[in-house]
C-alpha positions as CSV (number, residue, x, y, z in Angstrom):
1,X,0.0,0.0,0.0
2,X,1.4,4.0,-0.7
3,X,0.3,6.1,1.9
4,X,0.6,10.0,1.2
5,X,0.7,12.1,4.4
6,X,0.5,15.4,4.0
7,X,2.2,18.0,6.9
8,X,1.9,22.2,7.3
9,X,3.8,23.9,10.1
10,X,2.3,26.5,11.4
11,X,3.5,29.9,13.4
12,X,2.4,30.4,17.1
13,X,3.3,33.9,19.1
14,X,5.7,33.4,22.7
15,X,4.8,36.0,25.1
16,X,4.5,39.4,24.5
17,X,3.6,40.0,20.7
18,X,6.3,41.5,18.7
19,X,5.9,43.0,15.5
20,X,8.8,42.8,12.6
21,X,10.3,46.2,11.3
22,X,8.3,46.3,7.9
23,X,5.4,45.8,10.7
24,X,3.8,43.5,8.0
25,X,4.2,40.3,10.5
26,X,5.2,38.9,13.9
27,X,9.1,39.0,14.9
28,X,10.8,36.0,14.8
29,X,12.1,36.5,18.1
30,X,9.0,35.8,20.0
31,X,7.7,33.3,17.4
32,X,8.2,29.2,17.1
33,X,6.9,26.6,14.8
34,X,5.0,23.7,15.7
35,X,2.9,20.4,14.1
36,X,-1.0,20.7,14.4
37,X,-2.0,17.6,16.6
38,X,-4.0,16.8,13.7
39,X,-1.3,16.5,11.2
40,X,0.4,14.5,14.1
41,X,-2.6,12.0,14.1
42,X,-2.2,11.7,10.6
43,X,1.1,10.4,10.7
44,X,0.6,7.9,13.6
45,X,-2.4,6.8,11.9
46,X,-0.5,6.2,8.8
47,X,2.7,4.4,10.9
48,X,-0.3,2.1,12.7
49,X,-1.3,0.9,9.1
50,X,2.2,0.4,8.2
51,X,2.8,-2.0,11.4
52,X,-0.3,-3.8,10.5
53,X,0.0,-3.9,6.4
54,X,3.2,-5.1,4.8
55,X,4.6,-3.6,2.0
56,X,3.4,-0.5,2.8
57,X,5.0,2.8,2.0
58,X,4.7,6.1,3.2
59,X,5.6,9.7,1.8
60,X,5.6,12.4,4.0
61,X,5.0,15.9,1.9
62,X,6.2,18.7,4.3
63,X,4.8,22.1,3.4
64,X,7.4,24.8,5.2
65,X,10.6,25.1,5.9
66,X,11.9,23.5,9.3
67,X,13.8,20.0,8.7
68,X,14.1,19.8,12.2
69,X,10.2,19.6,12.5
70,X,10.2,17.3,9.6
71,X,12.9,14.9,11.4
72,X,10.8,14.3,14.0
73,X,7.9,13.4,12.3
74,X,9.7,11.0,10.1
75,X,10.8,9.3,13.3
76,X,7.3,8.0,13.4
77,X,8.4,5.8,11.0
78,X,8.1,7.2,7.1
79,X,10.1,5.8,4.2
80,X,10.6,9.0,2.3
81,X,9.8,13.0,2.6
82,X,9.9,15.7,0.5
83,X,10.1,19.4,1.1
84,X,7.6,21.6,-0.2
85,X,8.8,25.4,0.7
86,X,6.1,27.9,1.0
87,X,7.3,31.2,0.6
88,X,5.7,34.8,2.6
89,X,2.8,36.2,0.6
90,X,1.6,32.2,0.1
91,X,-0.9,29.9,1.6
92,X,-1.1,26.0,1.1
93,X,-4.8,26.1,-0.9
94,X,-3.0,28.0,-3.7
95,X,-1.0,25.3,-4.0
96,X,-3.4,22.6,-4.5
97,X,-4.0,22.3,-8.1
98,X,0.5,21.8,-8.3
99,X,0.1,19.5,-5.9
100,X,-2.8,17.2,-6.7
101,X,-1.0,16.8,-9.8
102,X,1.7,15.4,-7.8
103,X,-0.5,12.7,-5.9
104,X,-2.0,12.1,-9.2
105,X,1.3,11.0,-10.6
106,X,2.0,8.7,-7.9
107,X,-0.9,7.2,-7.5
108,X,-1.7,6.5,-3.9
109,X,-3.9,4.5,-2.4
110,X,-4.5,6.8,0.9
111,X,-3.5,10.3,1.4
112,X,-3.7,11.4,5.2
113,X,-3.8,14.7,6.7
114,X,-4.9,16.3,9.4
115,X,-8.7,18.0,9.8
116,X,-7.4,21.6,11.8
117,X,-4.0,21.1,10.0
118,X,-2.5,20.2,6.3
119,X,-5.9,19.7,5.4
120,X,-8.3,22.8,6.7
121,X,-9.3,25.5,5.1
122,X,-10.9,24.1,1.9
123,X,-7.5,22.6,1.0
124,X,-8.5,18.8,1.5
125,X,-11.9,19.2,0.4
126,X,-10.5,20.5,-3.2
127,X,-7.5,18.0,-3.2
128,X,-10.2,14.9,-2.8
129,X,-12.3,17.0,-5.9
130,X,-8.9,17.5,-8.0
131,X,-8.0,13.9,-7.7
132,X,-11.5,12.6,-7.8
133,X,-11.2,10.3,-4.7
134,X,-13.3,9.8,-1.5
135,X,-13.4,12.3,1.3
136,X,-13.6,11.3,4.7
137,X,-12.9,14.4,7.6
138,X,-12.8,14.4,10.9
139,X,-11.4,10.9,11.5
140,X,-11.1,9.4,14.6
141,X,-10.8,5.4,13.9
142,X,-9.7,2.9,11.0
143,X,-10.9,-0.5,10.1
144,X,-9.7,-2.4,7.5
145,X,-12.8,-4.8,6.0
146,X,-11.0,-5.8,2.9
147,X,-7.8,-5.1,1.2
148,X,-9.9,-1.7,-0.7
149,X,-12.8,-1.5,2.0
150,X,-12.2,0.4,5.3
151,X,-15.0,1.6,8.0
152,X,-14.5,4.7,9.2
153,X,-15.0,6.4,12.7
154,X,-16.3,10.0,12.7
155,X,-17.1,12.7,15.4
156,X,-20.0,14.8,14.5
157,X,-19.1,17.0,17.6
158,X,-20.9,16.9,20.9
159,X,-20.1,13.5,21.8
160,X,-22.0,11.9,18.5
161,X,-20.0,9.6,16.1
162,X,-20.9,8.6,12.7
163,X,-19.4,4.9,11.2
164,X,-19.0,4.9,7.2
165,X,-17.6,2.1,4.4
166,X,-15.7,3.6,1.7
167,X,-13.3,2.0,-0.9
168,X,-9.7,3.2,-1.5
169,X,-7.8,5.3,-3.2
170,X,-9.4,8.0,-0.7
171,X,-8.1,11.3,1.4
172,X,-8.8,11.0,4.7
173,X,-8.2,13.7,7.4
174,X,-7.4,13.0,11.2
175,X,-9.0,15.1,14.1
176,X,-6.9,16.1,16.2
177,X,-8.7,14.6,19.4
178,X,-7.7,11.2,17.5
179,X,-5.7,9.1,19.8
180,X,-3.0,6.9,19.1
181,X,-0.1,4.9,21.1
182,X,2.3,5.2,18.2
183,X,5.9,6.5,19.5
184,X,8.8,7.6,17.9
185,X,11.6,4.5,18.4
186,X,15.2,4.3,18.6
187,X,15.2,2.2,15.3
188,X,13.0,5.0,13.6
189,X,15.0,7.8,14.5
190,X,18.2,6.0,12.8
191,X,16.0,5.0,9.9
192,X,14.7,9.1,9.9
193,X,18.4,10.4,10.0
194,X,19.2,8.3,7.0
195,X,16.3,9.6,4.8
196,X,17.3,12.3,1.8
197,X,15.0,15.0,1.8
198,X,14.0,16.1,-1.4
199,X,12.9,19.7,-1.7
200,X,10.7,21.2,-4.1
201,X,9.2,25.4,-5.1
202,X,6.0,24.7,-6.6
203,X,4.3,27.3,-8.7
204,X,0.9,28.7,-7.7
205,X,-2.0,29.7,-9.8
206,X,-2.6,32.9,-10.8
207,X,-5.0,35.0,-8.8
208,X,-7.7,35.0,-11.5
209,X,-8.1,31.4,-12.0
210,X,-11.4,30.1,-10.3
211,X,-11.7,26.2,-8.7
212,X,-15.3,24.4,-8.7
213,X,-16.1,22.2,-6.0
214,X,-18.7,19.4,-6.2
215,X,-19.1,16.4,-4.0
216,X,-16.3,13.5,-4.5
217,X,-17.1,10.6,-6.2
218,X,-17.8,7.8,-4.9
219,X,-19.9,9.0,-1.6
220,X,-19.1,7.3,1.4
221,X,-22.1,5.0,2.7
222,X,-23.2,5.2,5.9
223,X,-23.9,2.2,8.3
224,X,-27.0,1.7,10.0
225,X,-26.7,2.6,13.8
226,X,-29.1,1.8,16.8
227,X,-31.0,4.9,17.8
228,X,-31.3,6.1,21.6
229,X,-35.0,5.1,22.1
230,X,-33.5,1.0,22.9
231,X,-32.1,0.2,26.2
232,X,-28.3,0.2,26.7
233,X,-28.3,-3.6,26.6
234,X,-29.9,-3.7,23.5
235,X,-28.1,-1.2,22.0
236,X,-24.6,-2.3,22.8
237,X,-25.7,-5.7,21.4
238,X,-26.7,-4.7,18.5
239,X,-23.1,-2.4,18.0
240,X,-21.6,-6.3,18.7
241,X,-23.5,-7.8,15.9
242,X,-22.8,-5.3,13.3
243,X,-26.5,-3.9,13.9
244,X,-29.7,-4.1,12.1
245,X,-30.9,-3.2,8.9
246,X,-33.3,-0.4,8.3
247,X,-36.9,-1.8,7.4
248,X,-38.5,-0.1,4.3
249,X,-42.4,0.1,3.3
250,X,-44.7,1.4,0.5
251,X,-47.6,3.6,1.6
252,X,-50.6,2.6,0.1
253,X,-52.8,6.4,-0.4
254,X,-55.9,7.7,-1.9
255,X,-59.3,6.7,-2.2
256,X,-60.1,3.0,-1.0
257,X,-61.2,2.1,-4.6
258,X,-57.9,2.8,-6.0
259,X,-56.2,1.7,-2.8
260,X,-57.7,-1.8,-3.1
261,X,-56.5,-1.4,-6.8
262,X,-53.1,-0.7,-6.3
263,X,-52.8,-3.7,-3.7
264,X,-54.4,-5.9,-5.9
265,X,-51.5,-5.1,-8.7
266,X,-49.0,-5.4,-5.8
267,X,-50.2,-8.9,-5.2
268,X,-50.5,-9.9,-8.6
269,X,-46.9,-8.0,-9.4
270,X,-45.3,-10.4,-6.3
271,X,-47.2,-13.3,-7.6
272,X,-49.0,-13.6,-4.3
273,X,-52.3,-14.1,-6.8
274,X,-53.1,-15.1,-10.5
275,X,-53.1,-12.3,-12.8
């Protein structure tokens, strides 16, 4: 399996708020540069497949400028990285049409990110819609059904969860409440030092170019889920045993003539009767 993680560092203020001479931006004296927990997620996520799935690969795309930061994220345990350098005056969603055209190319079956990080504002949304895979946000658990068929676990905020099936290739971005047990290793740290960062200046789009968005192709389905009007018991049981299926019926309206008529050419339609 290729697994494409996607990374953005971003700026936080320390202390007191200092602004630069041009007064255009913060100093860099009171300034550091972190990982989103999200885009952390991502990567643990993508290091807990790699455990479980051999042959698998991942790809770590680092948008900014730190290699320290990167280093430590490859510890997690990637395979190779490249260096995407954003310059001032540039944000990561003009850069998505260059680099969809890169995950295009390589053809992955999974691209990871994270939902407040890599992938927020827009920019996984019209990644998924460039590339024409599956969308799934706010992630906070993976199943693997089949070698192309995963369930996923989503939080719909205020405690409620959401379970959908989707097939692969797909983009999938990590929430940063997402919890994992995934630690950076001695081994890893060796294997991290040893990788050769490539490092890339992509081009971005011109200001008067316009993106559509529509909804990606294939949609997720959603699984069926008991409701809160069953007891605990009954509900937990039904979570054990994969759950029920919804129940469907036809409704039957109008005047009773043509009522009796229309369940009459049910009957005969079902070959309940003679026709």
């Amino acid at each position: 399996m290729k697994i494409a993680v996607l990374v953005t560092e971003k700026l936080a203020p320390v202390g007191t708020p200092m602004f630069a001479q041009n007064h255009k931006g913060l100093s860099d004296l009171n300034t550091t540069l972190f990982i989103d927990g999200s885009d952390s997620a991502a990567m643990k996520e993508a290091a807990r497949l790699k455990a479980k799935i051999p042959n698998t690969n991942i790809h770590v795309y680092y948008f900014g400028k730190n290699r320290y930061l990167l280093r430590s994220l490859l510890a997690l345990g990637a395979d190779e990285a490249e260096l995407i350098r954003i310059n001032e005056g540039q944000n990561l969603f003009e850069m998505t049409k260059a680099v969809s055209e890169i995950l295009v190319e390589q053809k992955y079956d999974m691209i990871m990110s994270g939902q407040q990080g890599a992938g927020a504002n827009g920019v996984g949304a019209a990644l998924s819609n460039l590339i024409g895979v599956t969308l799934i946000n706010s992630l906070l658990g993976l199943e693997s059904v089949t070698n192309d068929k995963y369930v996923a676990t989503r939080t719909l905020g205020a405690g409620k969860r959401q379970k959908l099936t989707f097939q692969l290739p797909a983009l999938i971005m990590c929430d940063q409440t997402m919890e994992h047990d995934e630690e950076q290793s001695l081994p890893h740290v060796l294997q991290a030092a040893k990788i050769k960062v490539k490092e890339l200046v992509l081009t971005t789009q011109m200001k008067s170019d316009r993106m559509t968005l529509q909804t990606p192709s294939p949609r997720p389905k959603k699984i069926f889920m008991p409701d809160n009007n069953i007891s605990a018991h009954k509900r937990l049981k039904q979570i054990l045993t994969g759950g029920v299926k919804e129940r469907s019926a036809n409704r039957l309206e109008g005047e009773p003539k043509d009522v009796a008529q229309q369940f009459i050419h049910f009957l005969k339609k079902e070959e309940v009767i003679k026709k």
